[in-house]
VOGU-3710 file (C-alpha; in Angstrom, 3 decimals, decimal comma):
1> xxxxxxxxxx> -10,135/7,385/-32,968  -9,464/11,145/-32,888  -7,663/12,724/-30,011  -9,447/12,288/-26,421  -11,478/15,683/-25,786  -11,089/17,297/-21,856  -12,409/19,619/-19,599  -12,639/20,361/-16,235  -16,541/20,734/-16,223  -19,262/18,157/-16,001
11> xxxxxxxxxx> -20,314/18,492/-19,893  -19,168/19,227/-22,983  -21,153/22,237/-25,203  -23,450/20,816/-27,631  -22,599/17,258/-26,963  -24,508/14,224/-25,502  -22,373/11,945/-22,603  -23,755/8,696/-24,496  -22,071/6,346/-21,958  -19,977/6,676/-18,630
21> xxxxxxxxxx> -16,667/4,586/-19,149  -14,847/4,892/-15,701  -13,020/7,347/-12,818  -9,358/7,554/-14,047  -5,930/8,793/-12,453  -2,745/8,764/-13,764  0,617/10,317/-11,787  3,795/11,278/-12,951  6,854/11,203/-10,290  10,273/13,461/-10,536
31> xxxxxxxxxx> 13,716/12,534/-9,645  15,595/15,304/-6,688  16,871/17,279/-9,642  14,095/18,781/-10,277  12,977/19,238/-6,426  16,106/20,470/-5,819  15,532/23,156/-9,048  12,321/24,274/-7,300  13,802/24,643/-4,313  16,635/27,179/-5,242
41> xxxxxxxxxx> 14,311/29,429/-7,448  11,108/29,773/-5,713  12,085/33,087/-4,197  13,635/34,355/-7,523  10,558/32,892/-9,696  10,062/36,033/-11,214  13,281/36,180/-12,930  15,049/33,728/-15,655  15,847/30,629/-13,860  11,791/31,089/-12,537
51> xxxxxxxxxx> 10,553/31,346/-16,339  12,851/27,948/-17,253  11,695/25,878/-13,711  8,042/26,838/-15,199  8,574/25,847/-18,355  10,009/22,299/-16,824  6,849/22,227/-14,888  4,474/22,652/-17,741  6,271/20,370/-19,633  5,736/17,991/-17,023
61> xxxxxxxxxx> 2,318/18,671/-17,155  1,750/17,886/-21,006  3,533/14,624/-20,365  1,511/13,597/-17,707  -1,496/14,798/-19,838  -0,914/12,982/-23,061  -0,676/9,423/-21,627  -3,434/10,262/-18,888  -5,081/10,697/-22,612  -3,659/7,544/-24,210
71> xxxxxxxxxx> -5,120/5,571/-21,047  -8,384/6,616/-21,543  -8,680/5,766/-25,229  -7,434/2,605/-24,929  -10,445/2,236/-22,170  -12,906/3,512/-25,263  -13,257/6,689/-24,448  -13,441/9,917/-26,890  -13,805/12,586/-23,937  -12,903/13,121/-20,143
81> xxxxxxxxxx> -14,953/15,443/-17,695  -14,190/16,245/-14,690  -10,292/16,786/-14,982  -8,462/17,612/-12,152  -4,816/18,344/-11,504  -2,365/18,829/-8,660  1,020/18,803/-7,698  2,655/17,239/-4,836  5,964/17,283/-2,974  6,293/13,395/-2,002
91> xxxxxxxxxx> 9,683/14,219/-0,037  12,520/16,393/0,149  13,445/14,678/-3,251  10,572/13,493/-5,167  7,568/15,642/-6,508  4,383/14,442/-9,128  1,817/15,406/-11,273  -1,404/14,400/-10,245  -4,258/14,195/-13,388  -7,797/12,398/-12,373
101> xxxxxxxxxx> -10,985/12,930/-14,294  -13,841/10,649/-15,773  -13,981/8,804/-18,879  -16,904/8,871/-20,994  -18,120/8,423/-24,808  -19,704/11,650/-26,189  -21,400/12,294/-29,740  -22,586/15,339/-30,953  -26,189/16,481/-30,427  -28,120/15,727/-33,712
111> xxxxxxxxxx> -29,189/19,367/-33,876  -26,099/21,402/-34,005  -25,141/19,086/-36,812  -28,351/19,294/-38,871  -27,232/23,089/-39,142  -24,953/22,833/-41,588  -25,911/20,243/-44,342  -26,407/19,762/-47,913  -29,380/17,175/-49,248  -29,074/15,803/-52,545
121> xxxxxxxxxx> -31,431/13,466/-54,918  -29,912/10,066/-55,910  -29,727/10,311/-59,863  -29,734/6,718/-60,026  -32,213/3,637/-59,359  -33,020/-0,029/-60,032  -36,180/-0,059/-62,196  -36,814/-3,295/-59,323  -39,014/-3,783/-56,379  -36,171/-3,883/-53,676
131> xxxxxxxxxx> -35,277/-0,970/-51,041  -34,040/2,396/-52,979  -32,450/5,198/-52,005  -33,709/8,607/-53,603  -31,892/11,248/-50,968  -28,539/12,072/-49,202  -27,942/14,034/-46,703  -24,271/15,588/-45,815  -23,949/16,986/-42,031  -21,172/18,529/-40,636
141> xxxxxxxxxx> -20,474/20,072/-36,766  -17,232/21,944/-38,478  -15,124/19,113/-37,590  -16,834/15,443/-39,020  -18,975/14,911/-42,003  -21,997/12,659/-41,352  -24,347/11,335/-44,067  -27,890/10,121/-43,428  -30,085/8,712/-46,471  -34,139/8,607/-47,116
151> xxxxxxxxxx> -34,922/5,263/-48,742  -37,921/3,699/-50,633  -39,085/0,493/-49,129  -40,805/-1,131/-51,857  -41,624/-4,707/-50,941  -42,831/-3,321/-47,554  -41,031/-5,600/-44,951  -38,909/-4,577/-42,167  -35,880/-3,849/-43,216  -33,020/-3,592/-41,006
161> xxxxxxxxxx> -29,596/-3,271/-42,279  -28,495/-1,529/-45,787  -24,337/-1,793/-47,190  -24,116/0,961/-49,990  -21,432/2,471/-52,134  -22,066/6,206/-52,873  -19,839/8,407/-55,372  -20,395/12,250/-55,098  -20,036/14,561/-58,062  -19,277/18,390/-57,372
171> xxxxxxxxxx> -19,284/21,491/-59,312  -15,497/21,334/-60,825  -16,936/17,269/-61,627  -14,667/15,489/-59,400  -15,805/12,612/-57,648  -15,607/10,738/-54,194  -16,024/7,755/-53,343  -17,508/6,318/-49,946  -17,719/2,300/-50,345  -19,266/-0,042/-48,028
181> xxxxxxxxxx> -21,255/2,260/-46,012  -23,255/0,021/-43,159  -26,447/1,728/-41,682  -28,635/-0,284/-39,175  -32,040/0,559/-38,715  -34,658/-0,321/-36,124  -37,784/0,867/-37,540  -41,386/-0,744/-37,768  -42,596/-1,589/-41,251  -42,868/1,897/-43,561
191> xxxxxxxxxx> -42,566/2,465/-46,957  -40,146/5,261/-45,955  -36,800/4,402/-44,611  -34,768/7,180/-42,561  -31,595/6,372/-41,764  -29,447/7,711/-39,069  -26,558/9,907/-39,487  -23,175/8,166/-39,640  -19,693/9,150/-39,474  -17,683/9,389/-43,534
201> xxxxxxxxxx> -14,462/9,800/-44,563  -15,120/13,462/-46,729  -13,336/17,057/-45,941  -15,671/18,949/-44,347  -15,160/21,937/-46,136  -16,148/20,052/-49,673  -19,888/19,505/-48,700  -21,125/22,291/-49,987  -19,683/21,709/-53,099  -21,274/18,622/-53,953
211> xxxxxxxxxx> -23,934/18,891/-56,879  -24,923/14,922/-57,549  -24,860/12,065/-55,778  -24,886/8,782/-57,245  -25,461/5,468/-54,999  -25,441/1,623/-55,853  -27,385/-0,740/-52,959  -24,705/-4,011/-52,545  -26,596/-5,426/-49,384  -29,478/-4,943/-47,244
221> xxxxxxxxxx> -31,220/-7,269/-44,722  -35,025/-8,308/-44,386  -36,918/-10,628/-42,426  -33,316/-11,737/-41,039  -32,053/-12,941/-44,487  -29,352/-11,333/-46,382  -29,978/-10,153/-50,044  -27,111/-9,217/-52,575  -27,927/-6,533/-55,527  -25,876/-7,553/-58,452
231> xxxxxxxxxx> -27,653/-5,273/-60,861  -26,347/-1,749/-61,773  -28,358/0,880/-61,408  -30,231/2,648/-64,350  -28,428/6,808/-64,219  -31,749/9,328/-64,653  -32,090/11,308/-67,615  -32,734/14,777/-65,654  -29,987/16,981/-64,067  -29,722/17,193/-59,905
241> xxxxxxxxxx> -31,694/20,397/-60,188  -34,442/18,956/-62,539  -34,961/15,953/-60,426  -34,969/17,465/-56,812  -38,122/19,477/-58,675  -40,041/16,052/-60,225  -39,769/14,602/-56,901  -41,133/17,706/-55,190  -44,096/17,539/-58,007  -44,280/13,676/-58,369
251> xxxxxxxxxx> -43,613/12,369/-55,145  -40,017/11,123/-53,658  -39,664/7,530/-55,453  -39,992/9,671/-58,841  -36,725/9,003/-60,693  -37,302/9,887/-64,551  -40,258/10,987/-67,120  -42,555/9,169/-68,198  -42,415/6,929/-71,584  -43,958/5,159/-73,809
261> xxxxxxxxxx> -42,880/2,778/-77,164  -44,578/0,224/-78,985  -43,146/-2,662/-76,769  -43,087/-0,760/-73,228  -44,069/1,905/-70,795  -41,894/3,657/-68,154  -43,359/4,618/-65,376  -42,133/7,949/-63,356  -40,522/5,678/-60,506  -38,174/4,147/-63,194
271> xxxxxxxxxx> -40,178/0,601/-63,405  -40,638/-0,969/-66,997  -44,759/-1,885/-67,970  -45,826/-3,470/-70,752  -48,453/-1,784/-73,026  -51,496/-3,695/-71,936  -50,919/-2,532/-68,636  -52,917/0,281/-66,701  -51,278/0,382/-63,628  -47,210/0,213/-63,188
281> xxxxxxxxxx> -46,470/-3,004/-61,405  -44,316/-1,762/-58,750  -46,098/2,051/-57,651  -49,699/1,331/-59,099  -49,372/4,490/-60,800  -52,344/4,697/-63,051  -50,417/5,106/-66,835  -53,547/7,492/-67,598  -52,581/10,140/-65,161  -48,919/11,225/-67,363
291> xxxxxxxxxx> -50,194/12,715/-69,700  -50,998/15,664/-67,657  -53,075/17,681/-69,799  -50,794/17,719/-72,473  -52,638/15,433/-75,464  -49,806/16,988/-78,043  -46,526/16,312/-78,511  -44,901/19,091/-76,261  -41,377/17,972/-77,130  -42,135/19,067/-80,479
301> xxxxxxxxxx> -43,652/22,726/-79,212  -40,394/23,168/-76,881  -37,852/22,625/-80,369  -39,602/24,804/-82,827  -39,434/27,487/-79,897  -35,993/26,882/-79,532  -35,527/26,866/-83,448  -37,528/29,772/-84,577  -38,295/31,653/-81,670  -35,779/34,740/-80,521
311> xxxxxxxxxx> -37,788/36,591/-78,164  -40,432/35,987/-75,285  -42,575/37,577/-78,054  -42,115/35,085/-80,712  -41,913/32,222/-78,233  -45,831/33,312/-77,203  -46,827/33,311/-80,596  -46,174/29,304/-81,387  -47,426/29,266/-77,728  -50,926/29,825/-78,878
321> xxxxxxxxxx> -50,993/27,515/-81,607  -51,044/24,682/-79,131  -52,878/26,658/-76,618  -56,176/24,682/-77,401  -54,748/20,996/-76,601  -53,095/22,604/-73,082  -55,441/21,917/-70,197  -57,198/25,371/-68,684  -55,416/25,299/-65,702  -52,193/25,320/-66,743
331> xxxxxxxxxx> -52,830/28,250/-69,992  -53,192/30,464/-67,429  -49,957/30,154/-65,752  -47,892/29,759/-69,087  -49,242/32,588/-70,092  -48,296/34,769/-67,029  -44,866/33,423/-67,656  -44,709/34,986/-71,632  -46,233/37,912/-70,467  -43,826/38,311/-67,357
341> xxxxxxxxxx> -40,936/38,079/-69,662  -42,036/40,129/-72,404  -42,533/42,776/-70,007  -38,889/42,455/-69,299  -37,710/42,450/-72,600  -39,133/45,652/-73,268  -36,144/47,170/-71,082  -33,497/44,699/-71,300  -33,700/44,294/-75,168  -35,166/41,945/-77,669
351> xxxxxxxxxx> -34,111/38,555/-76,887  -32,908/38,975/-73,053  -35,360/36,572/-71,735  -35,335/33,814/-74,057  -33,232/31,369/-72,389  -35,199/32,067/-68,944  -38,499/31,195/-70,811  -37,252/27,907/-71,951  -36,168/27,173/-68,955  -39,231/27,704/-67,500
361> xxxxxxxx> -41,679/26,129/-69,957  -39,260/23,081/-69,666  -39,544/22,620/-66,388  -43,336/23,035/-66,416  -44,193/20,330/-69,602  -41,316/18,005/-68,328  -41,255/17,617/-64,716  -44,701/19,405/-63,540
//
């Protein structure tokens, strides 16, 4: 437990009293030396001996403090209110420190910390009807990092416990590792699991930092019985940035593109079909609706662009070849997005906007 928070008010500035432990005291007592000290200097307390007897006395103080503070931990407490502190001459020899307050347990409001945090999509999954993950959340209150996760609930039955292991990636590509993360839930039945936030072991000033997240399910609990994952999880083909989009267009359970060989089908939510079959056995996504418009082999269309094309220009002009097998709502759009660029290369110089076009018309075929 961190160090035991006080004040002399009633509350604590963006915090929640979560549980009133009990009314504390604690006194220190002091031999006739130090009586005796106060004694001879209180009418020269202004001078050297005065700054030294002070200094005695406030050492005094942070003695009696720091076990007044050890007390109230080992009662459970995080936090004190309502300190108090005097100073007493017992006799003409004997003097104390005097430190009451209340002990309490205190957590943070959930709204200060939802401030400062960074949300992630899980590159990962299990291609299985079980309880998935698909987003992290890191909070922080400047002082803790809390994580909270958004999971798919697939076989729709209460769940109510989930152990997890989660490894972060950042932006230099170094990793961390949280293992055995517990999060308890008490939710009705919903296909969409929200967890609360809980306390990790991560520097708080690294959560911004983090560009992937990467999480493997070891337990979870439903209808009272314990299940153990042994399988690994299947890593996504798209980037962090590519897959928070295909969720945003494809809905939150969407994990990867779409598929298709002479043995199997892969559904967007990662789950593996076999050709006979219309619908994907764990989403009932109809197979019919992935091909988007697109009846041509767009993978084809992006690398002879990226081949033989060197300006916004050029990229246009194999463009319109497959213009007739694009669907009319979408010409429009891919056409504002040529024309947009060529624009720009007309003052930047031939070529400028290239990689910004593919980038574009990448995201649009592949994850749209």
């Amino acid at each position: 437990m961190k160090d035991v928070m006080i004040t002399s008010a009633s509350s604590f500035d963006g915090y929640e009293i979560k549980e009133y432990i009990d009314f504390l005291s604690h006194q220190i007592v002091f031999s006739s030396n130090f009586v005796q000290e106060l004694a001879a200097n209180i009418a020269d307390s202004v001078g050297g001996e005065g700054r030294a007897l002070s200094d005695k006395l406030e050492e005094a103080t942070d003695t009696a403090m720091k076990e007044f503070s050890e007390i109230a931990k080992e009662r459970g407490a995080n936090a004190v209110i309502n300190i108090k502190i005097n100073y007493t001459n017992l006799s003409g020899s004997v003097a104390s420190v005097f430190i009451s307050g209340t002990a309490v347990k205190i957590e943070k409001r959930a709204e200060s910390i939802r401030r400062n945090v960074n949300v992630l999509s899980v590159s990962n999954y299990l291609n299985k009807k079980i309880v998935r993950p698909f987003e992290v959340a890191l909070h922080t209150d400047g002082q803790q990092v809390f994580m909270s996760m958004k999971l798919h609930n697939y076989e729709m039955t209460k769940i109510t416990a989930v152990k997890v292991d989660v490894t972060f990636t950042d932006i230099y590509g170094e990793t961390t590792v949280l293992e055995n993360v517990d999060y308890v839930m008490n939710q009705d039945i919903n296909i969409l699991i929200k967890t609360d936030m809980v306390p990790v072991d991560m520097d708080v000033r690294k959560i911004g930092l983090q560009s992937d997240v990467k999480v493997s399910v070891r337990k979870y609990v439903k209808d009272r019985s314990v299940c153990t994952v042994t399988e690994q999880p299947v890593d996504s083909s798209l980037s962090s940035e590519e897959l928070a989009i295909f969720k945003k267009n494809k809905g939150a359970d969407a994990v990867d593109k779409y598929r298709k060989t002479d043995t199997y089908w892969r559904c967007i939510c990662g789950a593996i079909n076999l050709p006979g079959d219309t619908q994907c056995s764990m989403c009932n996504r109809e197979e019919k609706d992935f091909s988007n418009g697109y009846n041509f082999d767009y993978e084809e269309m992006l690398r002879t662009m990226e081949d033989n094309a060197v300006s916004a220009e050029e990229i246009k002009d194999i463009l319109m070849k497959y213009i007739p097998s694009i669907d009319s709502g979408s010409r429009v759009e891919l056409l504002e997005i040529l024309q947009s660029a060529i624009n720009m290369e007309k003052t930047r110089g031939k070529g400028a906007m290239k990689y910004s076009v593919m980038e574009k018309l990448k995201r649009k075929f592949e994850l749209s």
